[in-house]
C-alpha positions as CSV (number, residue, x, y, z in Angstrom):
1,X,76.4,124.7,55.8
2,X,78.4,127.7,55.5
3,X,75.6,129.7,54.7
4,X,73.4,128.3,57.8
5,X,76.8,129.3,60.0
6,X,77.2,133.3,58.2
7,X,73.2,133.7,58.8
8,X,73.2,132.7,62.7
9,X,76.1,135.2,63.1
10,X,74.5,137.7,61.7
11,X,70.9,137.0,63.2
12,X,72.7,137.3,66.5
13,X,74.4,140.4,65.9
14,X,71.0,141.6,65.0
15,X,69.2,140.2,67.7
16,X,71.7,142.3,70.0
17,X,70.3,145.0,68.7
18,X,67.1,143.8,68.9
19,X,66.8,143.0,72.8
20,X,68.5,146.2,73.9
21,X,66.0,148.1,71.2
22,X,63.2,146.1,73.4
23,X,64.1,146.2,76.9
24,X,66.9,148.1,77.0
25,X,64.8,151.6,77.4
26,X,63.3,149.7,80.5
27,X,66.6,149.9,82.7
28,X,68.3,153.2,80.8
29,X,65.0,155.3,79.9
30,X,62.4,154.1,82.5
31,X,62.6,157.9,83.9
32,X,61.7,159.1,80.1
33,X,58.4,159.3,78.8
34,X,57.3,156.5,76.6
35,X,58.1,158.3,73.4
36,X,61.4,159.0,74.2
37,X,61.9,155.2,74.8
38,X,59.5,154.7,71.7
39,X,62.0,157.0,69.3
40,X,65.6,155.6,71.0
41,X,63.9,152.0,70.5
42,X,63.3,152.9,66.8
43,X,66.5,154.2,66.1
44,X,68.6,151.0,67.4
45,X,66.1,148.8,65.3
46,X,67.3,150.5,62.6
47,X,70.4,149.0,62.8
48,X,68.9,145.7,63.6
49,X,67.1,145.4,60.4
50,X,70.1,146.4,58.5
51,X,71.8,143.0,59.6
52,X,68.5,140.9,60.1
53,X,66.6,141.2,56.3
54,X,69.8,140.2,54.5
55,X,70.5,137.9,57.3
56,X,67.0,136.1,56.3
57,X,67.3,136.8,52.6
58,X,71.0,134.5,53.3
59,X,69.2,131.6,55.2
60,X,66.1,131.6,53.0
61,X,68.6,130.0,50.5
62,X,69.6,127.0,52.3
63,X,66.5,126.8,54.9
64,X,62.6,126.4,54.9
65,X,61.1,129.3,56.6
66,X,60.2,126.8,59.5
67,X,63.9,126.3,60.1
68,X,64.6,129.8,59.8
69,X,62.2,130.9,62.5
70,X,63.1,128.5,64.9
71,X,66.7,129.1,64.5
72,X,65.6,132.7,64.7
73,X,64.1,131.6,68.6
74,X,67.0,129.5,70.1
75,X,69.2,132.5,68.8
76,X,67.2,135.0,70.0
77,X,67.0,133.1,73.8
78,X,70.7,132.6,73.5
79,X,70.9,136.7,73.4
80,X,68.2,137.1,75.7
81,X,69.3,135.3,78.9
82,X,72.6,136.7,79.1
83,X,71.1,140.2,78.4
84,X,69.1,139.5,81.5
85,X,71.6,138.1,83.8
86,X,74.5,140.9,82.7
87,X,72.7,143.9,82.3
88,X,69.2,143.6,83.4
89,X,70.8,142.2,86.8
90,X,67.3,139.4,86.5
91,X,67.8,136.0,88.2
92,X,67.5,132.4,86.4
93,X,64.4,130.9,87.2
94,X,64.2,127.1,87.0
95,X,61.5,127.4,84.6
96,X,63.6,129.2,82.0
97,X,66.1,126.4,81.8
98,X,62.9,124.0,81.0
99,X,61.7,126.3,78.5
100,X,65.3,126.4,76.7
101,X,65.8,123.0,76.3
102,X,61.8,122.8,74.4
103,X,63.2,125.6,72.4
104,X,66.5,123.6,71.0
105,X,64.7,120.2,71.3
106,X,62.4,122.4,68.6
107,X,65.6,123.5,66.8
108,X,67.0,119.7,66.6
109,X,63.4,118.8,65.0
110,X,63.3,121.1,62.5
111,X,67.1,120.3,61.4
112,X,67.1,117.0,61.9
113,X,66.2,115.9,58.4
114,X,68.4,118.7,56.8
115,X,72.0,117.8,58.8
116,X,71.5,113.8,57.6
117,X,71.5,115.4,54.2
């Protein structure tokens, strides 16, 4: 279990980097031309594949790829709304809310078997 707990930490300091290496350069660079955006994108995914491969290589471990991906996708939604409430200034949409709970219903199906364990 520790393992599962040190590789979502570190896939969500990654996937920080990650969402501002993605949409970030829409709100800070959208002035910019599209290789400037491209190159300042590139350099904060650097750092974001510093933390996510051995992040990965961690949870590989202790977890079926399945279970790592999905993790990977609630993790990455639980970066990504707050990134677009706070700093892209985006509303919630009902939708979203729908989509998030098929996201960590997916996450409980995946683990299910694992947690019994």
């Amino acid at each position: 279990m520790y393992k599962i707990l040190i590789t979502a930490v570190m896939l969500a300091c990654s996937n920080i980097f990650m969402t501002f290496a993605w949409y970030g350069h829409l709100k800070n660079l959208g002035g910019k031309p599209w290789v400037i955006a491209a190159l300042v994108s590139w350099l904060i995914a650097f750092f974001e594949y510093m933390i996510q491969v051995p992040a990965n290589r961690l949870g590989y471990q202790v977890m079926n790829l399945g279970q790592l991906k999905i993790l990977q996708e609630a993790i990455t939604l639980s970066i990504f709304v707050p990134f677009s409430i706070l700093f892209m200034k985006q509303g919630l949409k009902q939708e979203y809310l729908w989509a998030s709970l098929f996201i960590f219903a997916a996450v409980f199906c995946v683990f299910k078997g694992s947690l019994a364990r």
